[in-house]
Structure formats: C-alpha cells, structure tokens
MDTraj code that builds the backbone (N, CA, C; nanometers):
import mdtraj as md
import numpy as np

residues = "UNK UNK UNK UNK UNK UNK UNK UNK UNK UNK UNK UNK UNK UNK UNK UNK UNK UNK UNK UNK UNK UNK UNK UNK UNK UNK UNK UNK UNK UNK UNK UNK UNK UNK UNK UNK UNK UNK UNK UNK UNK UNK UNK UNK UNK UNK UNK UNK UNK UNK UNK UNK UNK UNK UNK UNK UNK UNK UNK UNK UNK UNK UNK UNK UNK UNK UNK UNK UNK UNK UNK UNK UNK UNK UNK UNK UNK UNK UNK UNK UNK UNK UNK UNK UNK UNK UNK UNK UNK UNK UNK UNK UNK UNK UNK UNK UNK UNK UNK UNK UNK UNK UNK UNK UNK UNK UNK UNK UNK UNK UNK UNK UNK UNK UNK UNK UNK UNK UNK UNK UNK UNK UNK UNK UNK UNK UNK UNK UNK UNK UNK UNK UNK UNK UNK UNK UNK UNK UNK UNK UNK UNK UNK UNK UNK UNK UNK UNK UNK UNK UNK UNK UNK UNK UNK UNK UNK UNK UNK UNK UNK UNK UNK UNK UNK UNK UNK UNK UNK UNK UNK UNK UNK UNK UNK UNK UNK UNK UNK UNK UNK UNK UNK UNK UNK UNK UNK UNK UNK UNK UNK UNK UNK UNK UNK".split()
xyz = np.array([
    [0.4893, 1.3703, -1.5123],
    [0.4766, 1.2537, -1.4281],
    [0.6164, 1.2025, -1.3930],
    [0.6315, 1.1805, -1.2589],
    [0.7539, 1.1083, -1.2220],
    [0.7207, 0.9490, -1.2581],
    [0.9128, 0.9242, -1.2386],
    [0.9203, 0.7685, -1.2554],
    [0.9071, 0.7178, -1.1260],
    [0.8552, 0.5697, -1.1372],
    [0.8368, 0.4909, -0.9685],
    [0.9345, 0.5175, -0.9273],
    [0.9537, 0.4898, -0.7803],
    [1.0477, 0.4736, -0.6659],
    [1.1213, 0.3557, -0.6956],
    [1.0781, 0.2788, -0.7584],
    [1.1603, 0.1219, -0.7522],
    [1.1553, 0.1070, -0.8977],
    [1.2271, 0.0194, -1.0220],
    [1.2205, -0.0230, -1.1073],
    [1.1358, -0.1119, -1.1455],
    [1.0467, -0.2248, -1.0414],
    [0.9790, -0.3122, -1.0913],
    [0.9050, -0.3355, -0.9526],
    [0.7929, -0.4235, -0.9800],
    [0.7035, -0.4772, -0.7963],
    [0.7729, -0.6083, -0.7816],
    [0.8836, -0.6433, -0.8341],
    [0.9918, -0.7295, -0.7514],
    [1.0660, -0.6786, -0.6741],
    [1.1281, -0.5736, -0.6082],
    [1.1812, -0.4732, -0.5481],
    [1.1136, -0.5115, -0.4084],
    [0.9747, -0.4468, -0.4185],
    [0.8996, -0.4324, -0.3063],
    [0.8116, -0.6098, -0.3026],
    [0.8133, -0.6734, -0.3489],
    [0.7804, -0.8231, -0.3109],
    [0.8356, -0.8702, -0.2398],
    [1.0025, -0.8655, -0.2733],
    [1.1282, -0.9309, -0.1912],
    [1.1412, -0.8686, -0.0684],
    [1.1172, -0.7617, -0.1033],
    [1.1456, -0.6262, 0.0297],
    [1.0488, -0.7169, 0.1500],
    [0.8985, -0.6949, 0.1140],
    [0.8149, -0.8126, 0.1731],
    [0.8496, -0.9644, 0.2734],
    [0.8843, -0.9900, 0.1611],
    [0.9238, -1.1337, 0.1598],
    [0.9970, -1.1460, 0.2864],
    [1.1160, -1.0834, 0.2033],
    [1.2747, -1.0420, 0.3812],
    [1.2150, -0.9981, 0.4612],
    [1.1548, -0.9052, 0.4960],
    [1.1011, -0.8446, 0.5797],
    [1.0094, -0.9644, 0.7156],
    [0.9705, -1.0507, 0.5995],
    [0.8446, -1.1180, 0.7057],
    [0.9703, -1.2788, 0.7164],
    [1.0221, -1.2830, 0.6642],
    [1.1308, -1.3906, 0.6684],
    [1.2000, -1.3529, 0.8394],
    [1.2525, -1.2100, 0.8243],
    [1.3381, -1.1819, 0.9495],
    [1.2389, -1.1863, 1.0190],
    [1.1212, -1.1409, 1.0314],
    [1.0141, -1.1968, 1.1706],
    [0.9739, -1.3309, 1.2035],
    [0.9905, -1.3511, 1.1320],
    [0.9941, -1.5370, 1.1568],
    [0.8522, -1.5819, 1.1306],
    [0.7972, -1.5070, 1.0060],
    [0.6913, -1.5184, 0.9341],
    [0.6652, -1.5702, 0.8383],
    [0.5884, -1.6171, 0.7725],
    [0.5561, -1.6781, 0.6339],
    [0.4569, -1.5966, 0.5494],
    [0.5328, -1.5574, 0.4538],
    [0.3573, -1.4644, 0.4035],
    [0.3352, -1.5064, 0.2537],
    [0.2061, -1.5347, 0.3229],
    [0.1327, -1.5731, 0.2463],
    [0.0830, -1.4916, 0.1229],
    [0.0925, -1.5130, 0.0209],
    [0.0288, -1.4318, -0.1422],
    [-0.0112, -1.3831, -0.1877],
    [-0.1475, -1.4108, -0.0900],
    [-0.2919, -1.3215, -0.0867],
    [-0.2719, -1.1988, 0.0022],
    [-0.1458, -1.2299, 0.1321],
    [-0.1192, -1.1392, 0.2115],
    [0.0128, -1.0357, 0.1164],
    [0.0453, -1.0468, 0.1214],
    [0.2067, -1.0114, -0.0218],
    [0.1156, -0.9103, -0.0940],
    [0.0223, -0.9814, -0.1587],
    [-0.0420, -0.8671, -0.2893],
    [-0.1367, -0.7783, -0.2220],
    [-0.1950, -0.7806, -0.1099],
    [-0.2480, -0.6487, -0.0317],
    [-0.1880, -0.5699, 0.0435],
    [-0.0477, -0.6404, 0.1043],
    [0.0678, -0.5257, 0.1278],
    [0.1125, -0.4679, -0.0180],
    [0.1041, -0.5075, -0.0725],
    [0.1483, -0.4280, -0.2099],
    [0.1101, -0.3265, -0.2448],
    [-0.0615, -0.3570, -0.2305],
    [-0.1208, -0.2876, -0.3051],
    [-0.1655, -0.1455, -0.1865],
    [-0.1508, -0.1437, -0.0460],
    [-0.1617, -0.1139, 0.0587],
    [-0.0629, 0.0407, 0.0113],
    [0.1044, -0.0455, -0.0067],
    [0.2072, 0.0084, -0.0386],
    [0.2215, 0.1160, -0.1420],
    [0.1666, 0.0915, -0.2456],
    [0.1102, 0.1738, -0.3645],
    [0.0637, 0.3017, -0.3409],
    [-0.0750, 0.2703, -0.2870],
    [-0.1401, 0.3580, -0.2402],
    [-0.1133, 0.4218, -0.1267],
    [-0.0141, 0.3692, -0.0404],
    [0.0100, 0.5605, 0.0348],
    [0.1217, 0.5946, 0.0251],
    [0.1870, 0.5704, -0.0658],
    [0.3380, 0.5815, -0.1273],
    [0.2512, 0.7375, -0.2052],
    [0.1645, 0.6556, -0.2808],
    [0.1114, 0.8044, -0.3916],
    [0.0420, 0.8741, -0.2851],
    [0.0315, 0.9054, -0.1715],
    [-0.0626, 0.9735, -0.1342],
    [0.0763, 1.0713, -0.0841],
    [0.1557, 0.9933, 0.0094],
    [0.3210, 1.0332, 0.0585],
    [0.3770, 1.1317, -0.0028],
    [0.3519, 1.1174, -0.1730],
    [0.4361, 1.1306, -0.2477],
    [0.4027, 1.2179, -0.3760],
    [0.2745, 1.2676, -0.3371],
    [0.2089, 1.3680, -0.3966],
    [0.1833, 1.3022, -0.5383],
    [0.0910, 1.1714, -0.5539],
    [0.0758, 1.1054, -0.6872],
    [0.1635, 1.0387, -0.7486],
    [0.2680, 1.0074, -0.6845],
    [0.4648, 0.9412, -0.7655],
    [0.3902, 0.7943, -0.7263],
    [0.4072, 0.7339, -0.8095],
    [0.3850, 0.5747, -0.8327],
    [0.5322, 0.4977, -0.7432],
    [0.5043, 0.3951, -0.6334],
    [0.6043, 0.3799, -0.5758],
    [0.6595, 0.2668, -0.6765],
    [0.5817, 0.1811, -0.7676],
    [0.6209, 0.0655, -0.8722],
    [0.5711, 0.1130, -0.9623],
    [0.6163, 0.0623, -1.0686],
    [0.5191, 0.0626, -1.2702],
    [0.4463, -0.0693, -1.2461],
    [0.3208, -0.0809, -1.1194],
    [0.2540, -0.1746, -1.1166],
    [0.0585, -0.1407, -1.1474],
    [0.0505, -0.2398, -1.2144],
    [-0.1328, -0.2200, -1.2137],
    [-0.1954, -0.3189, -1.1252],
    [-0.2890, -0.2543, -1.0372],
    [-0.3336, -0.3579, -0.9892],
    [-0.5366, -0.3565, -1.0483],
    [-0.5684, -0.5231, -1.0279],
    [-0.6921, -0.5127, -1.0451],
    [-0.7860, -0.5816, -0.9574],
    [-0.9065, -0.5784, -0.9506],
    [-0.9696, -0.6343, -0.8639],
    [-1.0547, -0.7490, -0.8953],
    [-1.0164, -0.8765, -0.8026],
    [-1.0938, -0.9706, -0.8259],
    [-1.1707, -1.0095, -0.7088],
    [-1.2672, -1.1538, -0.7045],
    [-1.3424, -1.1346, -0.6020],
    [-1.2698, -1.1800, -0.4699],
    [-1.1692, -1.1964, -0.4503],
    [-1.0663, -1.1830, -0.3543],
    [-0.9721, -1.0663, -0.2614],
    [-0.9976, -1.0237, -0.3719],
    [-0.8975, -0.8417, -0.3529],
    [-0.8684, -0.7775, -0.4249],
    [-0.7715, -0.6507, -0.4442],
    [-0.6890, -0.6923, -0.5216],
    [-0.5063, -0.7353, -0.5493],
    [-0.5184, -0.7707, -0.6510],
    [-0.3880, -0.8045, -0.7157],
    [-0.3154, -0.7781, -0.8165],
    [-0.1666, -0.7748, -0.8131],
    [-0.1110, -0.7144, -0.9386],
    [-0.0534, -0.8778, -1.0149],
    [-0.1358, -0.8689, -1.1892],
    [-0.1540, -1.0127, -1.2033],
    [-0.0240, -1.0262, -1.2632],
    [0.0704, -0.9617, -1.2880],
    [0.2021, -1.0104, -1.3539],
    [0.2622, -1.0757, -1.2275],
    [0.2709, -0.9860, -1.1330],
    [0.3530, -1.0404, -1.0050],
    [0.2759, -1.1867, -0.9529],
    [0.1587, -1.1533, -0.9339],
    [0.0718, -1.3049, -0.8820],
    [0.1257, -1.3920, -0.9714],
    [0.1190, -1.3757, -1.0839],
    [0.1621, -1.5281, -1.1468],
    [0.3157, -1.5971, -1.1497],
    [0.3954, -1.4434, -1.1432],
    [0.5384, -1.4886, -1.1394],
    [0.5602, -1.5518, -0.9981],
    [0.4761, -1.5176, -0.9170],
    [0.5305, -1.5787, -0.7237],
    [0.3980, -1.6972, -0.7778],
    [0.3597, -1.7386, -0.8702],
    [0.2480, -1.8693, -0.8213],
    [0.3446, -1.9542, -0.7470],
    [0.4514, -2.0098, -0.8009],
    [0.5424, -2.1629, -0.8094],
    [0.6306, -2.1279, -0.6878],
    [0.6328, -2.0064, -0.6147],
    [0.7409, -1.9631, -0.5022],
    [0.7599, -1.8677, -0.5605],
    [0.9239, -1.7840, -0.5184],
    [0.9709, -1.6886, -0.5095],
    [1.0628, -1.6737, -0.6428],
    [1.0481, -1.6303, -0.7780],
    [1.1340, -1.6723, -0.8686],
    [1.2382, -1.5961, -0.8335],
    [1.3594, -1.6765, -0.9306],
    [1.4797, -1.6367, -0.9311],
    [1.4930, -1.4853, -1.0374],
    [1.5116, -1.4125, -0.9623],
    [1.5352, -1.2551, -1.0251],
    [1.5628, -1.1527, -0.9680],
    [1.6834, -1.0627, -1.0194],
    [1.7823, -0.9887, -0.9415],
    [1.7034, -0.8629, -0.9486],
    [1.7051, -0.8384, -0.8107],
    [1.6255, -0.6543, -0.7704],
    [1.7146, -0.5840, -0.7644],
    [1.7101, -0.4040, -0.7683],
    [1.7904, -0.3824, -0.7167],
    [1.7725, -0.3321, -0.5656],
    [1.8531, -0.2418, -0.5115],
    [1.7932, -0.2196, -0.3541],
    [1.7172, -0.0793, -0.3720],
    [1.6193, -0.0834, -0.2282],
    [1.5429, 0.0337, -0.2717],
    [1.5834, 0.1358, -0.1705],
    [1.5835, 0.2721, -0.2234],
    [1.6065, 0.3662, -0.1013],
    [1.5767, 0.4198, -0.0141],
    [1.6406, 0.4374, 0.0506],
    [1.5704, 0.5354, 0.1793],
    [1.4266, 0.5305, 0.2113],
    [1.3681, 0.6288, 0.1157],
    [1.2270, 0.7005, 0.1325],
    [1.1397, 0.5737, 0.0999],
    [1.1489, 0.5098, -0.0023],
    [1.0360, 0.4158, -0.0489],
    [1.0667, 0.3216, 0.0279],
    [1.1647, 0.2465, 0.1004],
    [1.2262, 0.1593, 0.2692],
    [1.0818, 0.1885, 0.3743],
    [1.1339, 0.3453, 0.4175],
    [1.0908, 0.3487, 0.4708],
    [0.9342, 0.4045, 0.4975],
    [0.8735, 0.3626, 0.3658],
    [0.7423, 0.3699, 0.3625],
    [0.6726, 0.2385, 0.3573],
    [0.7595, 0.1190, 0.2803],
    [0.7209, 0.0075, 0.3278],
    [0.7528, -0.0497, 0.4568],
    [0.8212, -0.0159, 0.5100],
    [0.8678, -0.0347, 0.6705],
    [0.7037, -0.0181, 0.7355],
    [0.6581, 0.1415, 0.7432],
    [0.5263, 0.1527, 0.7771],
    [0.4418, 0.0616, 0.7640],
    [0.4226, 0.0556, 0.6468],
    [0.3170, 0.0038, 0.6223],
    [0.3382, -0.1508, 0.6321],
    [0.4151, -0.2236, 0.7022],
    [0.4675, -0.3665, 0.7279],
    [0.4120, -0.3162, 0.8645],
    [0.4754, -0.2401, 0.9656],
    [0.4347, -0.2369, 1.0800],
    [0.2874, -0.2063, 1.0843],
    [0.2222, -0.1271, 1.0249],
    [0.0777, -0.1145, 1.0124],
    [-0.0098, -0.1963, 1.0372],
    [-0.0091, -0.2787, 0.8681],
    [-0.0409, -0.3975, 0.8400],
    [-0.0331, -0.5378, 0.8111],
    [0.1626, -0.5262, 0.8827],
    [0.1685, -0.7142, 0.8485],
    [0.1274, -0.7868, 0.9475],
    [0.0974, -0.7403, 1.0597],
    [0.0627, -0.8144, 1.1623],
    [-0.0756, -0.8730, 1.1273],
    [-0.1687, -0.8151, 1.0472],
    [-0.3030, -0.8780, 1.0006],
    [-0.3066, -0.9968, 0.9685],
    [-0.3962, -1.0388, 0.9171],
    [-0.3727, -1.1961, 0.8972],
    [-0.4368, -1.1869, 0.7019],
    [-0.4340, -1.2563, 0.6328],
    [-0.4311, -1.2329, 0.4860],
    [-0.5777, -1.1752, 0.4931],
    [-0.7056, -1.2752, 0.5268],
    [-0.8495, -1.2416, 0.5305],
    [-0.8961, -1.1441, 0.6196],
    [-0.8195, -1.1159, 0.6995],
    [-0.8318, -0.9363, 0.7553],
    [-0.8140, -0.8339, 0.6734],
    [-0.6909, -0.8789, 0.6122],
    [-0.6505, -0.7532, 0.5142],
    [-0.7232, -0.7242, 0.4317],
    [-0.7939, -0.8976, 0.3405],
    [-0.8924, -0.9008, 0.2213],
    [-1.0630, -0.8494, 0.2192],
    [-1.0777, -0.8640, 0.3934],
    [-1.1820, -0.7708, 0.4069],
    [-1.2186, -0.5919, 0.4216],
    [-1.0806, -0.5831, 0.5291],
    [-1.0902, -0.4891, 0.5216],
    [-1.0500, -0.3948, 0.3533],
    [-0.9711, -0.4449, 0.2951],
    [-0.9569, -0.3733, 0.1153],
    [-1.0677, -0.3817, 0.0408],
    [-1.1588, -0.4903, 0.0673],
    [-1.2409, -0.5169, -0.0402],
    [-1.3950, -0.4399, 0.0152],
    [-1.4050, -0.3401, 0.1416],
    [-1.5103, -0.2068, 0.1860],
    [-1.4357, -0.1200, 0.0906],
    [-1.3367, -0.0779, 0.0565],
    [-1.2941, 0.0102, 0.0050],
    [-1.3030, 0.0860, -0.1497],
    [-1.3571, 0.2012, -0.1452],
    [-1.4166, 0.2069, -0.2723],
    [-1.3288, 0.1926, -0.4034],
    [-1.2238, 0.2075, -0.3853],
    [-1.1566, 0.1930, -0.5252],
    [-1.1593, 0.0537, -0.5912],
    [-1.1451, -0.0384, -0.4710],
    [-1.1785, -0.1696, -0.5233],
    [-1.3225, -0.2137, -0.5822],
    [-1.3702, -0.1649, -0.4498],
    [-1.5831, -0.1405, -0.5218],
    [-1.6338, -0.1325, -0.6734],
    [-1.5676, 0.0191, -0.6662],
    [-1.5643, 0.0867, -0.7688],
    [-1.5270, -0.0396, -0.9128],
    [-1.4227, -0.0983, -0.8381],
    [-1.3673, -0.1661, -0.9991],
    [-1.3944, -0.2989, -1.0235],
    [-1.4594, -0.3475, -0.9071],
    [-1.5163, -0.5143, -0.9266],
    [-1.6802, -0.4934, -0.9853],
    [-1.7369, -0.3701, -0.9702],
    [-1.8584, -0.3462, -1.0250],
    [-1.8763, -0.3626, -1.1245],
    [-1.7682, -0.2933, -1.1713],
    [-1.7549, -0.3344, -1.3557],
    [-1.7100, -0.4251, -1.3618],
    [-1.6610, -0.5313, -1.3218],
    [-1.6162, -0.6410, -1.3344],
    [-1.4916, -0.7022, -1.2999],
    [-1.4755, -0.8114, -1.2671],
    [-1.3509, -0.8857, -1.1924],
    [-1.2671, -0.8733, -1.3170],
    [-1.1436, -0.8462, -1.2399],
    [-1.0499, -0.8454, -1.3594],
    [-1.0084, -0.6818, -1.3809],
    [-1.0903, -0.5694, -1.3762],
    [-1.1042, -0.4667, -1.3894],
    [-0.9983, -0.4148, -1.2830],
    [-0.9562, -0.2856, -1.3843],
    [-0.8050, -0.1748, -1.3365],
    [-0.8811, -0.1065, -1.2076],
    [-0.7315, -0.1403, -1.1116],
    [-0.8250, -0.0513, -0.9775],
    [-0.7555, 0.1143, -1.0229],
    [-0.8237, 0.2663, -1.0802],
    [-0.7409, 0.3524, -1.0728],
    [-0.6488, 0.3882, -1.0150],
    [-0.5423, 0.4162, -1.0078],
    [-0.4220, 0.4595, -0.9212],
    [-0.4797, 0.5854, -0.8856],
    [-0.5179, 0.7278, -0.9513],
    [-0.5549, 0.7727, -0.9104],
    [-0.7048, 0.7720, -0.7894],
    [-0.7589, 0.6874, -0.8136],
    [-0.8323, 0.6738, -0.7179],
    [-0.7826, 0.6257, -0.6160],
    [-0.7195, 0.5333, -0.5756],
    [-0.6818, 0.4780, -0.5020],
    [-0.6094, 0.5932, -0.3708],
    [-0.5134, 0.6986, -0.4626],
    [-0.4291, 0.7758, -0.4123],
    [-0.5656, 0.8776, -0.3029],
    [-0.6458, 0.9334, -0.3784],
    [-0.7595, 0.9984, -0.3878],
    [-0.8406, 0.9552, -0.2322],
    [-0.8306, 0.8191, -0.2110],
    [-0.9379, 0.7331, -0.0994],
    [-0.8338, 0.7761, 0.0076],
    [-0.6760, 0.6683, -0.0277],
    [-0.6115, 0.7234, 0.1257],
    [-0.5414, 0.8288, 0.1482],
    [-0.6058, 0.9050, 0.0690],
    [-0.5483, 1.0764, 0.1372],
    [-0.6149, 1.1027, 0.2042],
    [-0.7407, 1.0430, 0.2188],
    [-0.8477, 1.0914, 0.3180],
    [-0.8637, 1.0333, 0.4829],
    [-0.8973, 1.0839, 0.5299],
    [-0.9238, 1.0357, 0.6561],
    [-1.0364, 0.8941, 0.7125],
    [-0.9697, 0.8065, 0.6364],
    [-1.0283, 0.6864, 0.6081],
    [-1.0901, 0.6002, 0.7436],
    [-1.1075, 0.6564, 0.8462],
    [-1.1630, 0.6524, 0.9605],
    [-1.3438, 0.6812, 0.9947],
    [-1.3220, 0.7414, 0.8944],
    [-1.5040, 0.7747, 0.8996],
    [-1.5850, 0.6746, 0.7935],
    [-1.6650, 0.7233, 0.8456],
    [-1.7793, 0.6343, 0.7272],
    [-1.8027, 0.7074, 0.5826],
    [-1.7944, 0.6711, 0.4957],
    [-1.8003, 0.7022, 0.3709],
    [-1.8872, 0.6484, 0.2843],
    [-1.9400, 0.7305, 0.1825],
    [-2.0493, 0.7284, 0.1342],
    [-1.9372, 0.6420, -0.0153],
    [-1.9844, 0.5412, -0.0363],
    [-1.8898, 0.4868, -0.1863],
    [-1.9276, 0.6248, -0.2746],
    [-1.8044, 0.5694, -0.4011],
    [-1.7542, 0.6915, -0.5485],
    [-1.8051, 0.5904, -0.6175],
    [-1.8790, 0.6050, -0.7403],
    [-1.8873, 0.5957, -0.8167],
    [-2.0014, 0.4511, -0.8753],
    [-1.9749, 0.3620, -0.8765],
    [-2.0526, 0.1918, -0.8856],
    [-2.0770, 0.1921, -0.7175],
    [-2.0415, 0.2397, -0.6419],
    [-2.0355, 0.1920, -0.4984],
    [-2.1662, 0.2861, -0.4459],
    [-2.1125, 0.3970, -0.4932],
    [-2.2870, 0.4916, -0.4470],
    [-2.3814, 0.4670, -0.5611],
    [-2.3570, 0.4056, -0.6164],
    [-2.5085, 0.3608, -0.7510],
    [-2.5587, 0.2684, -0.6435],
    [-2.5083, 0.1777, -0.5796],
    [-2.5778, 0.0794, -0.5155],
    [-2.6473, 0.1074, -0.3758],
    [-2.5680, 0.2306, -0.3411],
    [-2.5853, 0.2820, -0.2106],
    [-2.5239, 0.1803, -0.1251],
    [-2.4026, 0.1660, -0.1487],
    [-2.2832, 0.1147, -0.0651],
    [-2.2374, 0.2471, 0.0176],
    [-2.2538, 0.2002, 0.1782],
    [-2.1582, 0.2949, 0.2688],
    [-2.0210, 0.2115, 0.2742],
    [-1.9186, 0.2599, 0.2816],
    [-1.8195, 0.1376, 0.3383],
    [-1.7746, 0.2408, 0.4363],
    [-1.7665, 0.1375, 0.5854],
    [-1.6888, 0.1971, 0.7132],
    [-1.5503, 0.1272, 0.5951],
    [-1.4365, 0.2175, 0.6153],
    [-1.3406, 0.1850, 0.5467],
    [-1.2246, 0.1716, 0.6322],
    [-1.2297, 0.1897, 0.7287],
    [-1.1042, 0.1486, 0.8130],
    [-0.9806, 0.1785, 0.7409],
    [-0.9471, 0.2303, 0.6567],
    [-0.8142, 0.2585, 0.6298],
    [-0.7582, 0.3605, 0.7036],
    [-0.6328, 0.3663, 0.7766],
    [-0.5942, 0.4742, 0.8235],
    [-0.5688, 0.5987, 0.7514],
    [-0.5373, 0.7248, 0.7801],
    [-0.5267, 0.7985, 0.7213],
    [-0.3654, 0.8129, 0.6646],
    [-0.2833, 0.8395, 0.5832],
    [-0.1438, 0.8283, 0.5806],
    [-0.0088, 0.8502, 0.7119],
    [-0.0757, 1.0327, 0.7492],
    [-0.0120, 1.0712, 0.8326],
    [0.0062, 0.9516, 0.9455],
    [-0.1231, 0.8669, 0.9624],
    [-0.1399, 0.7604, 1.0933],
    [-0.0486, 0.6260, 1.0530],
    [-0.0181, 0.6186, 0.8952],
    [0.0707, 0.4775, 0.8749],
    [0.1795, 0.5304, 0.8758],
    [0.2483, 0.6344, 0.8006],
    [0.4037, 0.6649, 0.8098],
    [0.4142, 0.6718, 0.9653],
    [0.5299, 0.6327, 0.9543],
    [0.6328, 0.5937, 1.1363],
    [0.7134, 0.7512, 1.0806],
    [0.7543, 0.7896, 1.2348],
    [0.8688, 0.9350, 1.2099],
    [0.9873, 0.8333, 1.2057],
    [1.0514, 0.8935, 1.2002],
    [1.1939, 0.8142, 1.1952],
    [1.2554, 0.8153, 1.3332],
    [1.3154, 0.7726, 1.3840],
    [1.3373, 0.7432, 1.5280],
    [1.5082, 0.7281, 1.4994],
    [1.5673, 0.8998, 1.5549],
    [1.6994, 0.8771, 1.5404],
    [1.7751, 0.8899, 1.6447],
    [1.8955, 0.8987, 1.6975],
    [1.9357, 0.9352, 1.8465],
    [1.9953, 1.0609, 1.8350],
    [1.9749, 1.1310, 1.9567],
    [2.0958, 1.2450, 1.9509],
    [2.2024, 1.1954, 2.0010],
    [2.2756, 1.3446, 2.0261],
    [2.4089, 1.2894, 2.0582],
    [2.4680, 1.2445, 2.1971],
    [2.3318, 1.2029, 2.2631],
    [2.4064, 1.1046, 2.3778],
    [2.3340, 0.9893, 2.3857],
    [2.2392, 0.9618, 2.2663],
    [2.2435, 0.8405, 2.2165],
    [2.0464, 0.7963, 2.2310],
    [2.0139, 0.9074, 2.3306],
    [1.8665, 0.8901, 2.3456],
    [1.7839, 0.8872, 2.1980],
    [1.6826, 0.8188, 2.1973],
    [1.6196, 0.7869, 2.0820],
    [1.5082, 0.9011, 2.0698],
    [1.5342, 0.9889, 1.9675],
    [1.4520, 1.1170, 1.9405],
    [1.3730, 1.0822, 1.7809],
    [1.2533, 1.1638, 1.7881],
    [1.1689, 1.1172, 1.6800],
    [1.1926, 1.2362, 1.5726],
    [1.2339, 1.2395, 1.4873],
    [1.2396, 1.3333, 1.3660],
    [1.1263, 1.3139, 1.2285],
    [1.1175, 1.4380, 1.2163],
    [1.0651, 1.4000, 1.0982],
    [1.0665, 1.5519, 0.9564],
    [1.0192, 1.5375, 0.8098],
    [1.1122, 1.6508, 0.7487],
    [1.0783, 1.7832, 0.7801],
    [1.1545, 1.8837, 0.7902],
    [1.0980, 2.0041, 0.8300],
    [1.0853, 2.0584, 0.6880],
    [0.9199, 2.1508, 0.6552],
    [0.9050, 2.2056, 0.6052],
    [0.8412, 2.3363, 0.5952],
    [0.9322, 2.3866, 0.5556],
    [0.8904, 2.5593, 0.5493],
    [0.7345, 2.6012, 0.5404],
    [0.6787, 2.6823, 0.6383],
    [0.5348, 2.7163, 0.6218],
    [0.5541, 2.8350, 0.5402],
    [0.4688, 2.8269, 0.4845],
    [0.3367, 2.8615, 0.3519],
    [0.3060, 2.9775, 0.3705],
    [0.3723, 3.1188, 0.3192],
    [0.3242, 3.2465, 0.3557],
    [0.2240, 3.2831, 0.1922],
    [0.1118, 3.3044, 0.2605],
    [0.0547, 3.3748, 0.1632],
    [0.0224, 3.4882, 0.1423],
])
top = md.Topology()
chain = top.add_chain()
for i, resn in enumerate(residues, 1):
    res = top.add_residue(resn, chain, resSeq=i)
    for name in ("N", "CA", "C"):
        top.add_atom(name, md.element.get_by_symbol(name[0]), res)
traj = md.Trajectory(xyz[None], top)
C-alpha cells in the first residue's frame, strides 16, 4: 500500500478553502466535506487505489464527512501549518473544483447521498465507515447509468441514478502551450499493452 498524496485532509481543506477564496466564494462546510470526499474518491480511482489523504470518511444523514476535519473547521479555519501539495494531487483537486464547486452544498448532498457507498454505510447506521475501497470501486465506473445499489442498497431494492461522472470525464488534460504560445491539451503518454 502506498502513502497518501498529502500528509493530512488539512492540505486539501485549505487547498479548498484558497481555491474558493480566489473565486470570490464562500464555502460552505457541508460543501468543503463533499469536495473532499468527491476528492478522495477519484484521486483512488486516478491513482490505481493510492489514498489522496490518511482520511476516513463516514456517513451521516447529511452526507458524508470526515469527522476529525468537521470538528477542527466547526469554529472557522484553524490555525495549522500545511505543507504544499504537488503537482498530480493539485491537479486532481483543480478537477474536481471545476467539476463540482460550482454546485451549491444541497446539490452536492443529494446528489452523494444516491450513491451507493454512502447507502451502503448509512444502512448500517449513521456514523458508519464509508469503505474507501468501495468508494474507489463506484467511481471507476461509469457513473452515468442507472445502477442497481451494492450491498444494504440492493437489500432494499434501491436503484440510484448516480450521476457521478465517470473519472476520465472529471480529470481536466492539462492545457499547455507550444512553442508559439498556442494553448495545446496534453495529457500522459502511455505505452500500449502488447500481449
């Protein structure tokens, strides 16, 4: 198992935070902890299962949330030094800011809470671990179709239209210039697969 991308989910809170600060946004908590948790999950999907934080999140009848971080941002933004994050995990929350910060908090909280991993873990009860692996598992998929719920979600015969995009559809290519300055879209080249 690899280590997260970031040292802590203060990293990617602040990252947040700045992020919606320079848009001339306010974000709201409830909105913060479903970009988070948004973030998580296609970081591991990105990233072939690599945890983008050492964060747990769980589900309550709101969404979910990661409850160390919720409680440390109750009072505001505490005072505590991040360090900066790189490149790759940047620019996966970049995506997924452009994706989904434009939502509004109870957009986000509906659309997460069709989703079976959350399903799955408020069934058993509020408070309850949303799997990471599951989570990774849902948005690798082509979260555009209708889906039959995993697990507590098909006991009930829950469909959830899940609206989650699929990854490939949230990562942005990178948008670099050549050398006369036009803006060209790149993205990593990888060697095909002789079998």
């Amino acid at each position: 198992m690899r280590p997260p991308a970031v040292p802590s989910g203060f990293e990617v809170a602040f990252w947040f935070l700045d992020r919606a600060q320079s848009d001339g946004e306010y974000l709201q908590p409830q909105k913060l902890q479903r970009l988070m948790f948004l973030s998580q999950a296609y970081f591991g999907v990105l990233q072939g299962g690599a945890k983008l934080m050492p964060a747990t999140f769980v589900a309550v009848e709101d969404g979910p949330i990661e409850p160390t971080l919720f409680k440390a941002f109750a009072r505001g933004k505490p005072a505590v030094d991040v360090a900066p994050i790189d490149e790759l995990p940047r620019h996966i929350l970049d995506s997924v800011w452009r994706q989904f910060g434009a939502h509004s908090p109870d957009h986000l909280g509906k659309l997460i809470r069709r989703h079976a991993p959350y399903l799955d873990a408020l069934a058993v009860g509020p408070g309850t671990e949303i799997a990471f692996e599951a989570m990774v598992d849902f948005y690798a998929t082509d979260g555009l179709t209708r889906k039959k719920g995993t697990g507590a979600a098909a006991t009930l015969g829950v469909t959830t239209p899940s609206g989650a995009p699929a990854a490939d559809k949230v990562l942005r290519p990178k948008v670099m210039r050549s050398h006369t300055g036009k803006p060209v879209s790149a993205t990593r080249w990888m060697p095909k697969r002789v079998d």
